[in-house]
C-alpha positions, -999 to 999 in steps of 0.1 A, spaced: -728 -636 -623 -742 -603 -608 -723 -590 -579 -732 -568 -549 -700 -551 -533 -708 -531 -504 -677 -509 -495 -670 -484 -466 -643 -464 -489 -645 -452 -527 -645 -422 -545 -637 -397 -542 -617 -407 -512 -590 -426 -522 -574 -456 -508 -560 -489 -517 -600 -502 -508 -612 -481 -534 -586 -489 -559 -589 -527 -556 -631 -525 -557 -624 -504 -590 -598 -528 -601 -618 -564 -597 -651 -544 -607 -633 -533 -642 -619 -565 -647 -649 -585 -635 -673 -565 -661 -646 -574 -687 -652 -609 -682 -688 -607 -685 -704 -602 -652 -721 -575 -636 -713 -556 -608 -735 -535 -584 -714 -511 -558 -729 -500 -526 -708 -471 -512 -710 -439 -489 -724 -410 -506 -697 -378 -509 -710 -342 -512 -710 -333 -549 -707 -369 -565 -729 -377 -596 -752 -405 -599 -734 -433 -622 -745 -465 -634 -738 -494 -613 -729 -473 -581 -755 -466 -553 -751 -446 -524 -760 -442 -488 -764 -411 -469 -738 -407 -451 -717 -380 -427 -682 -368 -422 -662 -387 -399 -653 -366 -369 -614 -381 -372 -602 -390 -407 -607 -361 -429 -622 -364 -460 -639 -398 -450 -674 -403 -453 -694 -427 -426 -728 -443 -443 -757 -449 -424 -760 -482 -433 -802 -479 -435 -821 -477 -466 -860 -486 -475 -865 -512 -500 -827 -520 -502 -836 -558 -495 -862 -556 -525 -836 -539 -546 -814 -562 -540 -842 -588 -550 -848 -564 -581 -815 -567 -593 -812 -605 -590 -778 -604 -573 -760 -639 -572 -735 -634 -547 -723 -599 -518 -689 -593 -515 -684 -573 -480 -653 -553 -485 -653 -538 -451 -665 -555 -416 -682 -524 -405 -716 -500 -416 -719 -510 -452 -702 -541 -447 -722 -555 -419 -758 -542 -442 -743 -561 -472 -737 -594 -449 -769 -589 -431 -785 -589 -467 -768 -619 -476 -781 -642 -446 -814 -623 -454 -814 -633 -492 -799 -667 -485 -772 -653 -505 -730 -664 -499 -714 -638 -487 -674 -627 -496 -653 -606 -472 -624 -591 -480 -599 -585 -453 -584 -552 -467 -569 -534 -437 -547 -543 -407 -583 -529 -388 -563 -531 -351 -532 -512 -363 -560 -477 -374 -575 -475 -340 -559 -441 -335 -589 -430 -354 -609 -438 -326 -612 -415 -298 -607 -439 -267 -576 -455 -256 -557 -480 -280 -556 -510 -255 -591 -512 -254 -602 -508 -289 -579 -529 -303 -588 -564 -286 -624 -555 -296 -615 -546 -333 -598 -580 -337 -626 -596 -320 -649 -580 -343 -632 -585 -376 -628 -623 -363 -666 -626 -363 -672 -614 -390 -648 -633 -414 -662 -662 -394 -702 -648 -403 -691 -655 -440 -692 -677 -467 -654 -671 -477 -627 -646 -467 -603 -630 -492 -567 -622 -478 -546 -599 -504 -514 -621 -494 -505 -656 -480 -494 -639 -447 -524 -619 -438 -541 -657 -447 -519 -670 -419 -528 -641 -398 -563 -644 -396 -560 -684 -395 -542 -675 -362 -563 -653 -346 -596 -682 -355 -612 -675 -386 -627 -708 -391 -639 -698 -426 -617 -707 -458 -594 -680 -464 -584 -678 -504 -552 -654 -507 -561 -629 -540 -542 -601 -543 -558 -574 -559 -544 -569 -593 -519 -544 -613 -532 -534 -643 -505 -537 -666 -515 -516 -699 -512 -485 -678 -473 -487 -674 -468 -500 -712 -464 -463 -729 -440 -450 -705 -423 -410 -707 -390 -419 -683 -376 -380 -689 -408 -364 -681 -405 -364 -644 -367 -355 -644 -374 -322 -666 -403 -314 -649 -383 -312 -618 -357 -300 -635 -331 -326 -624 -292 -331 -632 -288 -359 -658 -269 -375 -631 -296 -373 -603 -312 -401 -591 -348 -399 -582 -357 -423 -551 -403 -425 -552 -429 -432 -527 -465 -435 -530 -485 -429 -496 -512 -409 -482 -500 -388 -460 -513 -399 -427 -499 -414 -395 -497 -451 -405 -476 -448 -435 -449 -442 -416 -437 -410 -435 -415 -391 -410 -393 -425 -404 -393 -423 -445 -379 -389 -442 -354 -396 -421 -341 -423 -443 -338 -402 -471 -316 -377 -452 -295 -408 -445 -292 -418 -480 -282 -383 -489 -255 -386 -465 -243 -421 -485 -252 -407 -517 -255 -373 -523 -270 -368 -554 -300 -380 -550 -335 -364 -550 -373 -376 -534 -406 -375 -546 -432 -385 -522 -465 -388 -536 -501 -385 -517 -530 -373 -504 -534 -350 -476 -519 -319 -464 -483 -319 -472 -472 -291 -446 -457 -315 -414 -438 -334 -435 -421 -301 -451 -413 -290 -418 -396 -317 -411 -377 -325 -442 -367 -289 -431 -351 -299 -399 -336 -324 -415 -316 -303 -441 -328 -318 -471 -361 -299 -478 -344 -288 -513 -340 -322 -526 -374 -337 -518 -404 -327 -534 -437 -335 -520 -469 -341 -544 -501 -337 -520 -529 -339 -545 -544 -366 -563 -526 -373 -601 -549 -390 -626 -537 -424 -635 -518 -418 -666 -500 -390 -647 -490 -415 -615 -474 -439 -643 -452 -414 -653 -440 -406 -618 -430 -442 -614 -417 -444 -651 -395 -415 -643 -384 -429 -606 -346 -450 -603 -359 -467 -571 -395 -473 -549 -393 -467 -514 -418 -480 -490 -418 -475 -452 -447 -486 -442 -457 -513 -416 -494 -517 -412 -500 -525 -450 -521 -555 -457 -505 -561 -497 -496 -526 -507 -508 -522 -540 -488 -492 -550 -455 -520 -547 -474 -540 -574 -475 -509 -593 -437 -498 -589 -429 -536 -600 -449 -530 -628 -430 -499 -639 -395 -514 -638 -384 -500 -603 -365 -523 -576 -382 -520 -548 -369 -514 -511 -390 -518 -482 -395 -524 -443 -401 -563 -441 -434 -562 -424 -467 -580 -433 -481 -581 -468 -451 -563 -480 -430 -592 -477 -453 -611 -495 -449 -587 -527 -412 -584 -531 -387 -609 -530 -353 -599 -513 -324 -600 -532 -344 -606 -565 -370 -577 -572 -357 -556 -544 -346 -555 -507 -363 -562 -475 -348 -548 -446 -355 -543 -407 -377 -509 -396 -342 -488 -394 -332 -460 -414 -293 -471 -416 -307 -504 -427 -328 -491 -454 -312 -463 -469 -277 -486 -476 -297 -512 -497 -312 -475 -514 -278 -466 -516 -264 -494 -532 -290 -497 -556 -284 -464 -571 -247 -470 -569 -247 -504 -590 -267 -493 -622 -266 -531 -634 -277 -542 -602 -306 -516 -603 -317 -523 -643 -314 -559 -632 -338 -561 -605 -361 -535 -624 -365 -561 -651 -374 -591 -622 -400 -566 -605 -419 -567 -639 -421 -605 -642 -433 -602 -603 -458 -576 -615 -476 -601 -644 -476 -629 -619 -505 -602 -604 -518 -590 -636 -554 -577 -625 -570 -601 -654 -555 -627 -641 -566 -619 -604 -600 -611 -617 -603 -648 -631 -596 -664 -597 -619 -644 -577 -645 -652 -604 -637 -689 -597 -642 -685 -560 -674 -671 -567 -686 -699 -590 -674 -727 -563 -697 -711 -543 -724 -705 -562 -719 -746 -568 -739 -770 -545 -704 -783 -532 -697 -752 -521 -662 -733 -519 
């Protein structure tokens, strides 16, 4: 099959978008198909195979973020040129309403998938939440419902959009872990790069630093867990400016046992963060799967996060990790106990791998392929 993904977010900005569209596109050319991706253009970024761009500006509120102008001449006879078998939308918005619009052109089925909790990021709009969010669930609604299929990362965010009327089938894929990267771990590189205590346990999070991920809440734990289990150090890992969060990991008292990573870590460099981590701590509520959980899971770590969405979809509580209510006394006892009951810990580690295989990005790959095919089929999806 050849494949047209049209996509609002990919490098060099990076976000779970991007890293699924490179996951499934990886995996999908692995089994033999093609894939074309349609994606802003970024000041600086070199033309490569497979990957066309569309002019495109910053966006006044989200730095770093490009906004394509979804226009180009000739991209319909491209698109002909190309012979593209099936468009898979990955945003409802600019490139992802072109790519649909395409589609019913072309007489083409059209995918969506429903990345992003779209009503819970309004605060990057400048106009008052209780108006934009009605019309961003309205939106997203029609647009899942403009489709041929919808793709929901989790069984939950299927139930979601089943409740708020998308008429079209909704298939839950997650996107997929790609397991070889955590297979050669180095589990003392982090601790004497840091230059950690043997008997120091290192509590991780993964998260771009920006408002929805929750991160002064996850600060706040940590100075809690400190409190229940004082040696005990925290590596928060993302992109963005790292200085608000230092401040207040300052006011907390606990600014010299956290260190904050702001920059982005190539891949092999990320495993080892995780490979070098006791426990993975997630605070974040707006999250849609959380593909950085599958990713902890695959490097061994229990995982403890606030129950909310897709995340309760990816761990299972009391076997892989904990799941616990949005409160910081809540959260930082299950850390607590975790790093207090070494079996306990080792034990869950080893369960979070088996989760992480059920998700193995192959695997995933081979049942959005199917869904593909089914429609491809006279019968349908």
């Amino acid at each position: 099959m050849r494949i047209a993904m049209f996509t609002d977010s990919y490098y060099p900005y990076l976000s779970g978008v991007v890293r699924s569209v490179e996951t499934f596109t990886q995996e999908l050319t692995r089994l033999g198909h093609q894939v074309f991706i349609f994606a802003p253009l970024y000041p600086g970024v070199k033309t490569e195979p497979g990957i066309f761009r569309f002019f495109s500006l910053p966006a006044p509120t989200k730095a770093g973020f490009s906004l394509a102008v979804p226009f180009s001449p000739g991209l319909g006879r491209f698109l002909r040129q190309l012979n593209v078998d099936i468009i898979h939308c990955h945003s409802p918005f600019l490139l992802g309403q072109a790519g649909n619009w395409w589609g019913r052109r072309l007489g083409l089925p059209v995918v969506f998938t429903y990345h992003t909790l779209y009503d819970q990021y309004v605060h990057y709009v400048p106009l008052p939440s209780f108006v934009t969010r009605p019309l961003v669930v309205s939106w997203a609604r029609a647009f899942c419902n403009s489709c041929q299929l919808v793709v929901a990362p989790t069984p939950i965010v299927k139930a979601r959009l089943q409740a708020q009327g998308v008429k079209t089938p909704v298939l839950a894929i997650p996107t997929g872990i790609d397991l070889e990267e955590f297979t050669d771990p180095e589990p003392k590189w982090l601790r004497a790069g840091l230059r950690l205590a043997p008997e120091t346990k290192i509590v991780l999070s993964v998260a771009r630093f920006s408002r929805e991920k929750n991160l002064g809440f996850l600060l706040r734990t940590f100075a809690r867990i400190r409190q229940l289990y004082p040696q005990v150090h925290l590596v928060l890992v993302g992109i963005g400016s790292p200085a608000g969060l230092a401040r207040l990991a300052r006011r907390l008292g606990v600014a010299a046992a956290v260190t904050l990573v702001g920059r982005k870590l190539p891949r092999a460099e990320l495993a080892k963060y995780y490979a070098g981590s006791d426990v993975f701590l997630y605070t974040s509520v707006t999250e849609t799967q959380g593909i950085i959980i599958g990713e902890a899971q695959a490097a061994g770590l229990p995982v403890v996060a606030v129950k909310a969405f897709g995340v309760g979809d990816m761990v299972g509580d009391g076997v892989d990790g904990w799941l616990t209510s949005l409160e910081a006394e809540a959260l930082a006892a299950r850390v607590a106990g975790l790093l207090q009951n070494e079996a306990l810990r080792l034990e869950m580690g080893q369960r979070a791998k088996q989760s992480a295989r059920k998700i193995a990005a192959d695997r995933m790959a081979g049942e959005l392929a199917a869904a593909y095919g089914r429609l491809l089929r006279p019968e349908g999806c």
